[in-house]
N, C-alpha and C positions, 0 to 999 in steps of 0.2 A: 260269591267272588271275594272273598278273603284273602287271597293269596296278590301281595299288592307288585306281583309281576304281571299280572292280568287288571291289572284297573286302565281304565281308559284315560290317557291324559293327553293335554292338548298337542301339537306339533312342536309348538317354541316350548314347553318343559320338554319333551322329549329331543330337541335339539341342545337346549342346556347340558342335559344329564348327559346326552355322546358325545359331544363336542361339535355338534353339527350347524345347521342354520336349519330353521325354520322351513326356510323356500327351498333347500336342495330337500326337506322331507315330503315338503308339497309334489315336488316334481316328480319326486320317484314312486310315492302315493296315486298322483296323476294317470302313472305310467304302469301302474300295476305292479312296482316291483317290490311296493312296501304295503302290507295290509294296511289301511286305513278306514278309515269312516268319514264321509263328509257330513253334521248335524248344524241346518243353514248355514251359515258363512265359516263353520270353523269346522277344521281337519283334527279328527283324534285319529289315536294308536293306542298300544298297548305297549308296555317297557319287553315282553316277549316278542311281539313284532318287529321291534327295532331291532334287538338283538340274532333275533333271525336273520335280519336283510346284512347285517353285518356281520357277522358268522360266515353265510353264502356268497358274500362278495369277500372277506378276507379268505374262504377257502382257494377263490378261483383267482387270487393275486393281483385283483383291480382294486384296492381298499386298505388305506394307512393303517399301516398294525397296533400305531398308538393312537387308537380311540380308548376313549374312559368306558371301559366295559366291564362288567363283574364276571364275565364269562373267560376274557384275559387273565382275570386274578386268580380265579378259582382253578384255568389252567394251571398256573404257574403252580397254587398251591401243592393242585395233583400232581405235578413233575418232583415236585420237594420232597413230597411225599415217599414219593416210588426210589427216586433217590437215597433218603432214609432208607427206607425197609432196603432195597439190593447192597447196599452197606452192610447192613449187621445179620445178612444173611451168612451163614458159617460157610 
């Protein structure tokens, strides 16, 4: 597991990094709508998990568009992108 989109990390860093709380990760963990793991008293996830559950609810338009995501960025990038190239297309 090298790929540090897949490492396990607690619920409050991964409420950090989205912009989240902790206890709405709890809850939705709870509820099955976030993979998680509960290892005794503490909730992990994975930074791919998180961004899944917010992906799926920013598709279905329950879910603030500006959460801190790489998945946001990297859109945008792709639109710049594509914008370039249909530009200097002849």
């Amino acid at each position: 597991m090298d790929d540090p989109k897949q490492k396990l990390i607690s619920l409050s860093q991964a409420a950090k990094r989205y912009g989240l709380t902790a206890d709405y990760l709890r809850q939705i963990a709870i509820k099955g709508r976030l993979k998680a793991y509960k290892i005794g008293n503490s909730w992990v996830t994975t930074p791919t998990d998180v961004e899944a559950y917010i992906v799926t609810r920013q598709k279905i338009g329950v879910f603030k568009d500006e959460l801190k995501t790489d998945i946001d960025h990297i859109s945008s990038e792709v639109s710049v992108d594509s914008e370039i190239d249909n530009n200097t297309k002849p």
